[in-house]
N, C-alpha and C positions, 0 to 999 in steps of 0.2 A: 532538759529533756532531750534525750537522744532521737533522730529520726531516722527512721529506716532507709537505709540508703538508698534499696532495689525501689522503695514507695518514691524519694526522692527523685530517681533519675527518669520514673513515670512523666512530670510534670516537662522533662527537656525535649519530648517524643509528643506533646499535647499539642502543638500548634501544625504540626504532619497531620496525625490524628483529625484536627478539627479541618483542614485543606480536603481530607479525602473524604470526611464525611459528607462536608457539603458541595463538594464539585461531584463529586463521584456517585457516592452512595446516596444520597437524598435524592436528585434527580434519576435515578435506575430506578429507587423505591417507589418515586411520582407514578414515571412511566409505566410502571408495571400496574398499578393499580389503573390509571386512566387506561390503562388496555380493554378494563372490564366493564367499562361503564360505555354509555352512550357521546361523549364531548365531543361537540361539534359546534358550527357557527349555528345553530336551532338551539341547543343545548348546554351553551357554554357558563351559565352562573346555577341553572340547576338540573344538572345530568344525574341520570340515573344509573344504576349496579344493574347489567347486561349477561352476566359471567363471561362465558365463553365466543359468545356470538362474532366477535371480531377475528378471532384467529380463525374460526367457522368457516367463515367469511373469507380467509385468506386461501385455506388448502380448497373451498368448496369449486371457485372460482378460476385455480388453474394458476394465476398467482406464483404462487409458493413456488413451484417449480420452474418455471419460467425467468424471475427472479434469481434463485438460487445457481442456475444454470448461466445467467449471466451474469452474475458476482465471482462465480470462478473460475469461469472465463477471461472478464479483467484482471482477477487477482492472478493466476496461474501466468497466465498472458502475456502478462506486466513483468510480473517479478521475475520470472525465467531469464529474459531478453537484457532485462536491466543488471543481473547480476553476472551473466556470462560477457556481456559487453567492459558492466566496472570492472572485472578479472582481469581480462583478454588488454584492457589499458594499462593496467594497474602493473600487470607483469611487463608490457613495454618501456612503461619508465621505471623499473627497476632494474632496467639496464647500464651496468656500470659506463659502457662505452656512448651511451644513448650524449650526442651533442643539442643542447640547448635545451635540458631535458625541466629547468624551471620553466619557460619560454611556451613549451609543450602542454605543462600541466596547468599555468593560468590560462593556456585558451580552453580547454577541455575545462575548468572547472566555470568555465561563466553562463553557461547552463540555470548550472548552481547558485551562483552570484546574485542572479537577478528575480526580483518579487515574483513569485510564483503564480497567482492573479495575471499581473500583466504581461507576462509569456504566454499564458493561455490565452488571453486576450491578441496576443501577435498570431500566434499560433490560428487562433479560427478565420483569424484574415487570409492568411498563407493556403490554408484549406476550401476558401471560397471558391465551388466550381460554376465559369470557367476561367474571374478573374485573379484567382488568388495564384502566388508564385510555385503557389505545389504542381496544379496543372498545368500552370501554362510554361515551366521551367523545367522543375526538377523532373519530375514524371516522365514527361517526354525525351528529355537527353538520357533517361533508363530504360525508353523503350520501355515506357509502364503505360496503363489506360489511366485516363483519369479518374478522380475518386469523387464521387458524389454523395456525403454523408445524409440528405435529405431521401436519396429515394434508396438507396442501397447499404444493406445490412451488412455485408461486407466491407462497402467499402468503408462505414461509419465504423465497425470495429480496431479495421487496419489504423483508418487517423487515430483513436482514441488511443491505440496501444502504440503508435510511432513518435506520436507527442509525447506521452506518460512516459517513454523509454528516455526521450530526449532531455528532458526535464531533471531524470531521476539519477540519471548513469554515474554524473559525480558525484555522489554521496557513496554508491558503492563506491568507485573508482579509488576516492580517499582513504576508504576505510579499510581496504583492501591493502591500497600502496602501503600502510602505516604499517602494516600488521606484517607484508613483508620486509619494513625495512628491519624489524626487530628479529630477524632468521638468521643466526650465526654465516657469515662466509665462508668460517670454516669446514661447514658441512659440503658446500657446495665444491669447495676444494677438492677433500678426498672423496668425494664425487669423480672428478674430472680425473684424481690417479688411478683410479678403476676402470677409468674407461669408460664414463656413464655417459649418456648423450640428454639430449636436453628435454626429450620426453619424458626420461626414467627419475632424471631429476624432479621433476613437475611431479610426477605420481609416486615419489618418494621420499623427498623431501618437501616440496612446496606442498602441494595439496593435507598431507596431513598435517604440516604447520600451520593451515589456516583451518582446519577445523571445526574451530573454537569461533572462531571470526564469523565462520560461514554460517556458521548454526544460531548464532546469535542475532549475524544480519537477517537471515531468513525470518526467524521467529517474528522479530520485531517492523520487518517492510512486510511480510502477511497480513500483519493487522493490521496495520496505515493502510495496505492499500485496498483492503477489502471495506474498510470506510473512508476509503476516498473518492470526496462529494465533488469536486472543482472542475478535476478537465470533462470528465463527463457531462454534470451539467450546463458548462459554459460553451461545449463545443457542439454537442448533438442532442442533449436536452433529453435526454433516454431514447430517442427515435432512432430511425422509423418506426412510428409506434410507440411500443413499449422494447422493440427489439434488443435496446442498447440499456435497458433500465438496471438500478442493482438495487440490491435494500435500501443501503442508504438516499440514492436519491428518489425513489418511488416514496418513501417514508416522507420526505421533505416535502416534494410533490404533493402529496397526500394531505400535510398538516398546514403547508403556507398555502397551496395555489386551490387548495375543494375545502378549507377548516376541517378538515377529517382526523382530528386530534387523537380518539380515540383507536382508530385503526390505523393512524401514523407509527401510536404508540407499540401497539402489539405486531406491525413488521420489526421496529426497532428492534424490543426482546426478543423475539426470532429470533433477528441475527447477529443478539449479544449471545444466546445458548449457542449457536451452531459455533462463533469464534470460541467460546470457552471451552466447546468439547471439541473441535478439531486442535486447538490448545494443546488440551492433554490428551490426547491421545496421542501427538506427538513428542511430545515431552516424556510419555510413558513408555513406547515401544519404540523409540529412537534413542532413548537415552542419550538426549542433546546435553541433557545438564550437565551429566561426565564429561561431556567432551570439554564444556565451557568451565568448570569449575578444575 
């Protein structure tokens, strides 16, 4: 008895299949449902069907926007600094004349290197005001004020986005270098018998040779860093206030530190819908995928 082949190579695709069902999809499906009900530490073995009251709850309150406001904040923040920085490196050591240009790129990538936890953990030391090394060092040989992330909204944004930059920059920096070392030379050549200077090079050969690279990093450090829970909560804890809070960690907040399960739940979906439609609608009227495909 002959078996269908296409039914056959079904079975080679079932254990992806059964990974995405249950990391993915079953806990989405949880979530979305405890969104409706009451779960909380009063209500945790027999909670009731609520409908909507929770998300109610989130726009009625003021919430929502405040939140949403400082989600891309970070995310914008973040990602801008970090990827104009990994460029701006990434084209320095792609300098053929560049001496010691290995020597250059392990120190710049140990950022990178090191457990991501305990850099933020160095990091909130470093930010202690007024004995941490940021104020009583660095700041001041910049002619900067000190930063005081406890009482000042500012200045708890600038830590969170100077850390998150310091943290991240080798990841572009890498992925950037890689992509130009695959740029023919000989383009840049008869560049140089025309007469091009190194601007025109950059926005005519380099930049649309990374194109593809760029649209891809973006896409994919958007959504990390619009659910990234770490340096925030480890450094400023969403304060002052709620000033510094974003989906993700108000949601955490929410379900570990008050049991507010249910309304943990329905920030989460929030701001799984907002990623999947600012998603495509990127996708759709940028026509990324062209570029990358």
């Amino acid at each position: 008895m002959k078996t269908n082949p296409s039914l056959s190579n079904l079975f080679y695709i079932l254990p992806i299949v059964a990974v995405i069902l249950f990391l993915f999809l079953y806990p989405l499906a949880y979530a979305l449902y405890i969104s409706f009900t009451n779960m909380n530490t009063f209500h945790f073995f027999h909670y009731s069907f609520v409908g909507l009251r929770n998300y109610v709850s989130l726009f009625k309150y003021g919430y929502f926007w405040t939140l949403l406001g400082n989600t891309a904040l970070w995310t914008v923040g973040s990602l801008l600094p970090m990827m104009a920085l990994g460029l701006a490196l990434s084209l320095i050591l792609n300098q053929r004349d560049l001496k010691g240009k290995s020597v250059f790129y392990a120190i710049l990538i140990l950022p990178w290197a090191f457990p991501g936890f305990i850099s933020l953990l160095v990091w909130q030391g470093l930010w202690v005001d007024p004995y941490g090394m940021m104020n009583r060092l660095v700041l001041p040989l910049l002619h900067l004020p000190p930063i005081n992330s406890l009482t000042s909204v500012r200045g708890a944004w600038i830590e969170l986005i100077t850390t998150n930059v310091w943290l991240s920059f080798p990841y572009f920096m890498t992925v950037f270098y890689s992509s130009l070392q695959s740029i023919p030379n000989e383009l840049y050549e008869l560049a140089d018998t025309d007469g091009a200077g190194a601007f025109t090079k950059f926005i005519r050969i380099t930049l649309p040779s990374l194109k593809g690279t760029i649209a891809f990093v973006f896409i994919t450090s958007f959504v990390f860093t619009w659910n990234n829970f770490y340096p925030i909560y480890l450094l400023t804890g969403g304060g002052p206030g709620i000033s510094t809070e974003t989906f993700t960690v108000y949601a955490y907040q929410q379900a570990f530190s008050y049991s507010n399960y249910a309304f943990s739940s329905a920030l989460s979906i929030v701001s799984t819908i907002i990623v999947v439609v600012m998603a495509v609608f990127v996708l759709r009227f940028t026509k990324i995928l062209e570029s990358i495909t």
